[in-house]
C-alpha positions as CSV (number, residue, x, y, z in Angstrom):
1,X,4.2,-89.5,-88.4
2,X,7.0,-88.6,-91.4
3,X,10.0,-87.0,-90.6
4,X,9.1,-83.9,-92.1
5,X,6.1,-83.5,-90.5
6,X,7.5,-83.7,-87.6
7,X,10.4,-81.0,-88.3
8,X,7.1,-79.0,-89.3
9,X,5.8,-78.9,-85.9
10,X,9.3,-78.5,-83.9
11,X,9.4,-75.2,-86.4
12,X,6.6,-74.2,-85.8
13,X,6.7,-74.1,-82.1
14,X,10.3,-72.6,-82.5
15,X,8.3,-69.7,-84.0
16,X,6.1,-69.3,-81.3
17,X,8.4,-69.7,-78.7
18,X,10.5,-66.7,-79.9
19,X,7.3,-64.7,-80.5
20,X,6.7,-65.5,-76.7
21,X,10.1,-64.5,-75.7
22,X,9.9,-61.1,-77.2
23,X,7.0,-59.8,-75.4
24,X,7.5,-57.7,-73.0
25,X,7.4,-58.4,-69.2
26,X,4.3,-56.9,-67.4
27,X,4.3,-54.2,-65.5
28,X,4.7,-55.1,-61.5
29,X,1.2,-54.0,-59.2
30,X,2.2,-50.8,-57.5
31,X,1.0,-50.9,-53.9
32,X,-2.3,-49.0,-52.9
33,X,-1.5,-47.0,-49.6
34,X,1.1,-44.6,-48.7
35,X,2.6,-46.4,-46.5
36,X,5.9,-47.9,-46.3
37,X,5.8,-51.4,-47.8
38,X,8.4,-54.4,-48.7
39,X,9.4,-54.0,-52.7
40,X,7.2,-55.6,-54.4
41,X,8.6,-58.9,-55.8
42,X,10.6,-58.8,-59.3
43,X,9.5,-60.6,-62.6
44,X,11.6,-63.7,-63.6
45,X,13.8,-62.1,-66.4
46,X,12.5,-63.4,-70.0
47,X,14.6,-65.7,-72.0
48,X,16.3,-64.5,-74.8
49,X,15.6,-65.5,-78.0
50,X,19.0,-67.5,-79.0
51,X,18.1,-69.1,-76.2
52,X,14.9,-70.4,-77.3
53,X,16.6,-71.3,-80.8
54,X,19.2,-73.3,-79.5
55,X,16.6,-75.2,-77.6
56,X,14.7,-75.3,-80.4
57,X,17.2,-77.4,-82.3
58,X,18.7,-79.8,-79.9
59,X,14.6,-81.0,-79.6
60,X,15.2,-81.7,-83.3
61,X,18.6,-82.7,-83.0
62,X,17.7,-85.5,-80.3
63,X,14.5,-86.9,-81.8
64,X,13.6,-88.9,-79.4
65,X,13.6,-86.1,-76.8
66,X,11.0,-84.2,-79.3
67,X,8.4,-85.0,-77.7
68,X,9.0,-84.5,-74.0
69,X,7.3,-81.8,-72.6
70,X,8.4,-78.8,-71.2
71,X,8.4,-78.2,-67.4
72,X,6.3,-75.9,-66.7
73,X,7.6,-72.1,-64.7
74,X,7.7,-72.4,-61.5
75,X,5.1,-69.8,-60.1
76,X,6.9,-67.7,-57.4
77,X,4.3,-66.6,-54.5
78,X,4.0,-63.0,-54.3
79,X,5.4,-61.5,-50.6
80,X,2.5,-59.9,-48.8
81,X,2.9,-56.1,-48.4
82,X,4.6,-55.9,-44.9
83,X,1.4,-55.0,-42.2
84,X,1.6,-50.8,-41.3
85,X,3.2,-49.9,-37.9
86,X,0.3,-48.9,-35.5
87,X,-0.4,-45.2,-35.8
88,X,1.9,-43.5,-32.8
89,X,-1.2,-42.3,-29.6
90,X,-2.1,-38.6,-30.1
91,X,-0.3,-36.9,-27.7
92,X,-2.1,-35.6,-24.4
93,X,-3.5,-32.1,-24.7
94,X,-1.4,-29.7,-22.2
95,X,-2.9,-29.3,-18.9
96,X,-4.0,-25.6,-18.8
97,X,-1.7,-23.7,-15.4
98,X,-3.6,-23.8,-12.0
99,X,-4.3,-20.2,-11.5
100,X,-3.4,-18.6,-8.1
101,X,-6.4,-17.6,-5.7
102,X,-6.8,-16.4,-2.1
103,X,-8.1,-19.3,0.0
104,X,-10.7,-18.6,2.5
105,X,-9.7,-18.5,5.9
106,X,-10.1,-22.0,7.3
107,X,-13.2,-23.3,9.3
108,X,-13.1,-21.9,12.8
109,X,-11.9,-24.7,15.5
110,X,-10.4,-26.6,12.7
111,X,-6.5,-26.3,13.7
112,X,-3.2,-28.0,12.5
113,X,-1.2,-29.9,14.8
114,X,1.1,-27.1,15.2
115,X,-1.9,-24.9,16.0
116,X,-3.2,-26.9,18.6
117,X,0.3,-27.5,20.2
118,X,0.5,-23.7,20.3
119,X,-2.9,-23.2,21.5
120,X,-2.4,-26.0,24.4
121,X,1.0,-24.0,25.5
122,X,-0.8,-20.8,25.3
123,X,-4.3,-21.8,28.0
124,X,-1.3,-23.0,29.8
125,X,0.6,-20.3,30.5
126,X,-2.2,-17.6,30.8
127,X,-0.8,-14.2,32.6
128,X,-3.5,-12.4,34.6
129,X,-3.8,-8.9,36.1
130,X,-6.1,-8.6,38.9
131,X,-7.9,-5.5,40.2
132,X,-11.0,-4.0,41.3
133,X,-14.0,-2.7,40.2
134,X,-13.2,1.4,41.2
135,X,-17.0,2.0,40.4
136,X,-18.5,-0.1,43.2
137,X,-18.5,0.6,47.0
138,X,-15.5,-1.4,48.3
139,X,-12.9,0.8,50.5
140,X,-9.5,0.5,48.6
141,X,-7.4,-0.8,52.0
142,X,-10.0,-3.8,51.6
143,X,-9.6,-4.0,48.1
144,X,-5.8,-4.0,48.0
145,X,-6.4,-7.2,50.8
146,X,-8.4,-9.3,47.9
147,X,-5.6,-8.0,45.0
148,X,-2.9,-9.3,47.2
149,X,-4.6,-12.3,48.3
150,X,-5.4,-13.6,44.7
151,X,-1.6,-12.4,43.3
152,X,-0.9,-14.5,46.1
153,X,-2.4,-17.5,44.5
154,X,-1.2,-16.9,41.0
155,X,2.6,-16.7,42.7
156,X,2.5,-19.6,44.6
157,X,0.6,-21.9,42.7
158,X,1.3,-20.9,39.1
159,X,4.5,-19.6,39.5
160,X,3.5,-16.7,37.3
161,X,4.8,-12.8,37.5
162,X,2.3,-10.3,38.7
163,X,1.7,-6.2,38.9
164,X,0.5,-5.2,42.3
165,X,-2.3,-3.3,43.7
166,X,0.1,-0.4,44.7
167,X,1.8,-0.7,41.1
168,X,-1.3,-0.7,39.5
169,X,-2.6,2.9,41.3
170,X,0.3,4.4,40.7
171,X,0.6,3.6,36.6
172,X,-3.1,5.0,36.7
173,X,-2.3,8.5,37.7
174,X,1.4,8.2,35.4
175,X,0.3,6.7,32.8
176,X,-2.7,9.0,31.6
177,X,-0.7,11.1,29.2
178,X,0.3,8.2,27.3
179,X,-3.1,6.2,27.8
180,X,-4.8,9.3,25.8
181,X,-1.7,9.6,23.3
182,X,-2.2,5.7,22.2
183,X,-5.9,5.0,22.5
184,X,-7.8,8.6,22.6
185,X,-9.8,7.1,25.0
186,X,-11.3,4.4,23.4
187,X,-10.2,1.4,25.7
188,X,-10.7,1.6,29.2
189,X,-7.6,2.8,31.8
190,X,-7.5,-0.9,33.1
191,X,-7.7,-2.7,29.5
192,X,-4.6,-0.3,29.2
193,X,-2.6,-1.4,31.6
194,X,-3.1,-4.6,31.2
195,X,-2.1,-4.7,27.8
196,X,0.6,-2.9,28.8
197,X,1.2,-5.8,31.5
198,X,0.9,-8.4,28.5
199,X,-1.6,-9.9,30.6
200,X,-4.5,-12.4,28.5
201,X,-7.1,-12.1,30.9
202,X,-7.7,-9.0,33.5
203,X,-9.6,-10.0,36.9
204,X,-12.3,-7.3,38.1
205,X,-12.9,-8.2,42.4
206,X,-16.1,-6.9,43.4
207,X,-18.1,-7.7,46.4
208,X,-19.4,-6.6,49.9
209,X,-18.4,-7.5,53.8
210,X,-21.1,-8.1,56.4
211,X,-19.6,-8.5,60.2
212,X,-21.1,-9.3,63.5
213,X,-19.7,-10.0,67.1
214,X,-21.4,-12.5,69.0
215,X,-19.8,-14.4,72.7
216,X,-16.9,-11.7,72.3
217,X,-15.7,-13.4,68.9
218,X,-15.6,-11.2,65.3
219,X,-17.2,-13.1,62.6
220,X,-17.3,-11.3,59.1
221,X,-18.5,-12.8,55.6
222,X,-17.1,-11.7,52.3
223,X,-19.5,-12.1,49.3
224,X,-19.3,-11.2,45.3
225,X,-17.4,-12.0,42.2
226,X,-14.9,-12.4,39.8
227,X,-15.7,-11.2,36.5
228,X,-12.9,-12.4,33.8
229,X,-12.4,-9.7,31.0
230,X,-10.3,-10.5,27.7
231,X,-7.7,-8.2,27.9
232,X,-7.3,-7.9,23.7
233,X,-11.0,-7.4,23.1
234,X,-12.5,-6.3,26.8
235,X,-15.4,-9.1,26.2
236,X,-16.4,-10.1,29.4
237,X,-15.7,-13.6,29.2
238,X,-17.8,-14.7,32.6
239,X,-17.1,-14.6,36.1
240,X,-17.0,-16.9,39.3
241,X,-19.0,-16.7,42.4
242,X,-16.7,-15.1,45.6
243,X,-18.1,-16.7,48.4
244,X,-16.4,-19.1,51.7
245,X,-17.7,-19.7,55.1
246,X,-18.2,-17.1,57.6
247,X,-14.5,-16.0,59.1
248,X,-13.7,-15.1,62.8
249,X,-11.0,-13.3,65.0
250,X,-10.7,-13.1,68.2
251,X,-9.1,-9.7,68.0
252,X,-11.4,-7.1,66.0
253,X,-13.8,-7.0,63.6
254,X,-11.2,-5.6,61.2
255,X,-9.2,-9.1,61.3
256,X,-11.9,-10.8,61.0
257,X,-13.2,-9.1,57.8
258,X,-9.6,-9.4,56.4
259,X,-9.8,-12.7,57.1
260,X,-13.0,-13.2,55.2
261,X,-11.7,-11.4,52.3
262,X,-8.6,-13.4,52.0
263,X,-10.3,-17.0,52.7
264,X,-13.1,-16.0,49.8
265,X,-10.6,-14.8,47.2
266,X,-8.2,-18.1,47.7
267,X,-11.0,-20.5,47.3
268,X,-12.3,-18.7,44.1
269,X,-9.2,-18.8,42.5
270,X,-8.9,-22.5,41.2
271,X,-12.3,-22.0,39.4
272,X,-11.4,-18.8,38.4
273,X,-8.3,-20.0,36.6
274,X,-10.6,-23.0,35.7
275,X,-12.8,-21.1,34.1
276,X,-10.8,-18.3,32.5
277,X,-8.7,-21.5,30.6
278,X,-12.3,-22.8,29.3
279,X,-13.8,-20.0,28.6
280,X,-10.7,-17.9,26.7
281,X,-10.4,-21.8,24.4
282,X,-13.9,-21.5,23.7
283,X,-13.2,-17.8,22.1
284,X,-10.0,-19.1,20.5
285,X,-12.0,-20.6,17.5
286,X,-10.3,-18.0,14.7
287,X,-7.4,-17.8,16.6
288,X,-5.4,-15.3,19.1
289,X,-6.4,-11.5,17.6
290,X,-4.1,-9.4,17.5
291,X,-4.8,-5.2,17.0
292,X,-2.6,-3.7,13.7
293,X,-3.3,-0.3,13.1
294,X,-1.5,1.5,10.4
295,X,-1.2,5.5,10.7
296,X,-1.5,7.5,7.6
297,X,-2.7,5.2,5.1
298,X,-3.8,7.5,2.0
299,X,-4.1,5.2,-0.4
300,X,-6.8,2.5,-0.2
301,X,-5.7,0.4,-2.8
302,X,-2.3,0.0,-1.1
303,X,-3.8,-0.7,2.0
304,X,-6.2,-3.4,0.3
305,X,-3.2,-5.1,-1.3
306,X,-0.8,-4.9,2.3
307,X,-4.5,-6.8,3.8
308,X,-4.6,-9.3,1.3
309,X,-0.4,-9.9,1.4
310,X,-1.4,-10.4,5.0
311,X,-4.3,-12.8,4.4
312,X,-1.6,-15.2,3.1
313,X,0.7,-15.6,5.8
314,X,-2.1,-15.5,8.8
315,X,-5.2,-17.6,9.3
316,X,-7.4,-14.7,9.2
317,X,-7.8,-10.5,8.5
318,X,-10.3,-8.4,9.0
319,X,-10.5,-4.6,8.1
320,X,-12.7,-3.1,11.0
321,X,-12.1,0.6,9.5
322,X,-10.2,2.6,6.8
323,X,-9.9,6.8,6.6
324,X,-6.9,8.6,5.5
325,X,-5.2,8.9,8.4
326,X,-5.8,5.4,10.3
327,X,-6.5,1.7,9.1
328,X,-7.4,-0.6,12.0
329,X,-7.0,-4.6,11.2
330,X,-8.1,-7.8,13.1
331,X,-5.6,-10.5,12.4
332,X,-6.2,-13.7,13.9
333,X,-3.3,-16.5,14.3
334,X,-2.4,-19.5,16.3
335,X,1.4,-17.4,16.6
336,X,4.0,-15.2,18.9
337,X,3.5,-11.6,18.6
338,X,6.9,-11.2,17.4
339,X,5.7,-13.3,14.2
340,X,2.7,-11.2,13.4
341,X,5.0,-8.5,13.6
342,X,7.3,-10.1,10.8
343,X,4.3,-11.2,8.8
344,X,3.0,-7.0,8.6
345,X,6.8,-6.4,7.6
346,X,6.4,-9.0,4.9
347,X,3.0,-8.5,3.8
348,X,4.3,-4.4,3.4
349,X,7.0,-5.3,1.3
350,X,4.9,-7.2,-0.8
351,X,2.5,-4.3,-0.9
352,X,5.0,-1.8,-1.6
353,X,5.3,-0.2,1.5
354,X,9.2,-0.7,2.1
355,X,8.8,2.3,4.9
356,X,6.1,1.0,7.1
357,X,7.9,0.7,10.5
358,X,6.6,0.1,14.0
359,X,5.7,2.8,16.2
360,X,5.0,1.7,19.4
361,X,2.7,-1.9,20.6
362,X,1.4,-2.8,23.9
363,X,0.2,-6.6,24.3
364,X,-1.2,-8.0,21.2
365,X,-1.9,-4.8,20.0
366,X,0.6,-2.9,17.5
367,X,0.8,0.2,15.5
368,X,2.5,1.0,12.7
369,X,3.6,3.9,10.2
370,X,3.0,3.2,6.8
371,X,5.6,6.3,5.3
372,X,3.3,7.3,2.8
């Protein structure tokens, strides 16, 4: 090839290398999401075109050089768009507040550990008062002999305090003004004097004496019963067969029926005792009950509130009758009396009865003055 064909073609692709160099760059790709990505990568910067001239002309200036190609660009890998951080969890919807509610009274015979320690203590420690029955036929010097003998028992072999026979008569005939005042009659005289005794069961003695005298010896036999009485409630809660061999003297038939009435009564008493522990647990199921009335009570949505106050600080209440002037309640706990007594104070307080106070109690049972 001539010379100046050759400069021709080094021309001409000077030409088309500065038309090349002028154009310009394009536009980088703008990324598609929202999200927060690495810049995308910038566009090798485009030679000038002195550049290319200069280059242009050491090709023609070297002649042999003119016809080594040019390298081609290096293509520069574009950076992957950096991967989206994982979407933070939803957070948890707001448990809604438990709302407060009276809880039913628990299942009857289903106690706590403290309840049942209580209970145990209580069947342990039983306090009795023992009398007659005043309806049936028995002279009262042979009745007092059959008190006596079974306070006798209760001394010696449970070591616990007792009212006597001759105590007992006397607070019957003293006692009648108050009896009326408290209960208008609606409890029996012996319920009330028990209660007043802070005995938990009452003993009512009944029974009959047949005597003979045969080969100049006494012999008399004492038969009947023991009938065992809650003293809170009055329910009858059974009774236990008053019956021991025949008894003798060789003095009178008086001794001898004595002797029959003491012997009877001091063999019955284990069972009684027996019996009264059993049988008083079996009616334990809600609890002890304890008597609240409340004098002049007005207002029987205060009263509903003070009963429901109540209803959370013992296992069970029950409203057995409402009027103006008296409320009577039926609480139910495995507790002292002194507690119940706090527990009406705090359940009044709660009810808005800052005034209630305590007017006079007598066993489990207590009455109260609501100020209204």
């Amino acid at each position: 090839m001539s010379k100046k064909a050759t400069v021709a073609i080094l021309l001409a692709a000077i030409a088309f290398l500065a038309s090349c160099a002028g154009a310009p760059p394009a536009p980088a790709p703008q990324p598609q999401a929202p999200a927060a990505a690495a810049p995308a990568p910038s566009a090798p910067a485009a030679t000038a075109p002195s550049d290319a001239k200069a280059r242009a002309t050491a090709l023609v200036q070297s002649g042999s050089d003119a016809g080594t190609p040019l390298p081609p660009p290096v293509a520069v890998a574009p950076v992957a768009p950096a991967a989206a951080a994982p979407a933070a969890p939803a957070p948890a919807p707001a448990v809604a507040a438990s709302v407060s509610v009276d809880q039913p009274p628990p299942a009857p015979g289903v106690l706590t550990p403290d309840e049942e320690a209580y209970l145990k203590n209580y069947l342990d420690r039983l306090n009795y008062m023992v009398y007659y029955n005043a309806e049936s036929k028995v002279e009262s010097r042979l009745a007092k002999i059959a008190v006596s003998q079974a306070n006798r028992y209760l001394i010696e072999k449970l070591g616990r305090s007792v009212i006597d026979f001759d105590q007992i008569e006397k607070n019957k005939a003293d006692q009648q003004t108050a009896y009326q005042a408290e209960t208008g009659g609606s409890i029996g005289i012996i319920q009330y004097l028990a209660q007043k005794q802070n005995a938990d069961v009452y003993v009512e003695i009944d029974f009959s004496v047949t005597s003979e005298t045969k080969d100049g010896r006494y012999f008399a036999t004492a038969l009947g019963s023991m009938k065992l009485f809650d003293t809170s409630t009055a329910t009858l809660l059974g009774s236990v067969a008053l019956m021991a061999q025949p008894a003798f003297s060789n003095n009178s038939v008086d001794a001898a029926v004595a002797n029959a009435i003491a012997g009877s009564v001091w063999v019955s008493m284990p069972k009684m005792t027996d019996q009264a522990r059993e049988l008083l647990k079996n009616s334990l199921a809600r609890g002890v009950r304890y008597e609240i009335l409340l004098q002049k009570t007005p207002d029987s949505r205060t009263i509903s509130n003070l009963r429901r106050a109540l209803a959370k600080k013992l296992r069970e209440v029950e409203q057995v009758s409402y009027s103006p002037e008296e409320t009577k309640l039926y609480v139910y706990s495995f507790q002292k009396g002194d507690k119940i007594e706090d527990a009406v104070y705090d359940a009044a307080a709660a009810a808005g009865l800052n005034d209630l106070n305590l007017v006079y109690s007598r066993g489990k049972s207590y009455t109260f003055n609501t100020g209204m």
